[in-house]
C-alpha positions in Angstrom: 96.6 110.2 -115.3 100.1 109.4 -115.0 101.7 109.0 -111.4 105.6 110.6 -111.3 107.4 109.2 -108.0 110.7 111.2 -107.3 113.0 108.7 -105.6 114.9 111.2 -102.9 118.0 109.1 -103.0 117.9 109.1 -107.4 117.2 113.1 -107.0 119.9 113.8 -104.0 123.1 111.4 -105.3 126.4 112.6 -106.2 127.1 111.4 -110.2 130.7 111.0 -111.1 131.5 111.5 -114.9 131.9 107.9 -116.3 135.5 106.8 -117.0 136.5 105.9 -120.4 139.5 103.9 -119.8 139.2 101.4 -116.6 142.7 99.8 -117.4 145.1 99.9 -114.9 149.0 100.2 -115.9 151.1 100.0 -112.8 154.4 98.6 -113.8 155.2 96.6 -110.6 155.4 93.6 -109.0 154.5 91.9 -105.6 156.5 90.7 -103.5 154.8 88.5 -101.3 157.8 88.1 -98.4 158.5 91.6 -98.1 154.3 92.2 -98.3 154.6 95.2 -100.6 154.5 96.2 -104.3 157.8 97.1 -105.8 158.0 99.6 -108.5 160.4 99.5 -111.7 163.1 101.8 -109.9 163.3 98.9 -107.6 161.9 101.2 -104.9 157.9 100.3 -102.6 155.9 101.5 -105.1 154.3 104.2 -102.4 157.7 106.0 -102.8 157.4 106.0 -106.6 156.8 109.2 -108.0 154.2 107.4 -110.4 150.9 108.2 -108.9 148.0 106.1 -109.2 144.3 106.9 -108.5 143.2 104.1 -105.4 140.4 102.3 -106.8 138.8 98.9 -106.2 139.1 96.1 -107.7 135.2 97.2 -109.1 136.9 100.3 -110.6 134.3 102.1 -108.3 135.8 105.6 -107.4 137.4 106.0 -103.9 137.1 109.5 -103.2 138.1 109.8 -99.7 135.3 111.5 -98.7 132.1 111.0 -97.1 129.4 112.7 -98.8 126.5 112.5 -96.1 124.8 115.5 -95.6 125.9 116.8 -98.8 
């Protein structure tokens, strides 16, 4: 007789699909007395209108959200 434990937190997580690419292109530079990346147009790359997804430096996926309760 075999024993199945369900694992509530396996059974009740969120999945995210799994990336295919984890490379991140972002065609600036730091500058490290002004404290701020600067973008290609020679603008702070948060003014660009390139957008880039936030992620760690794990690549894990910042959502924004908190997902308790859900």
């Amino acid at each position: 007789m075999e024993l199945k434990m369900k694992n509530l937190v396996i059974e009740k997580a969120f999945r995210y699909n799994e990336k295919t690419d984890s490379s991140i292109n972002i065609d600036a530079i730091y500058n490290e007395k002004l404290g701020f990346w600067i973008a290609e147009e020679s603008i702070p790359l948060i003014e660009s209108n390139n957008i880039y997804k936030p992620q760690s430096k794990k690549c894990d996926v910042e959502t924004g959200e908190d997902r308790k309760g859900e």
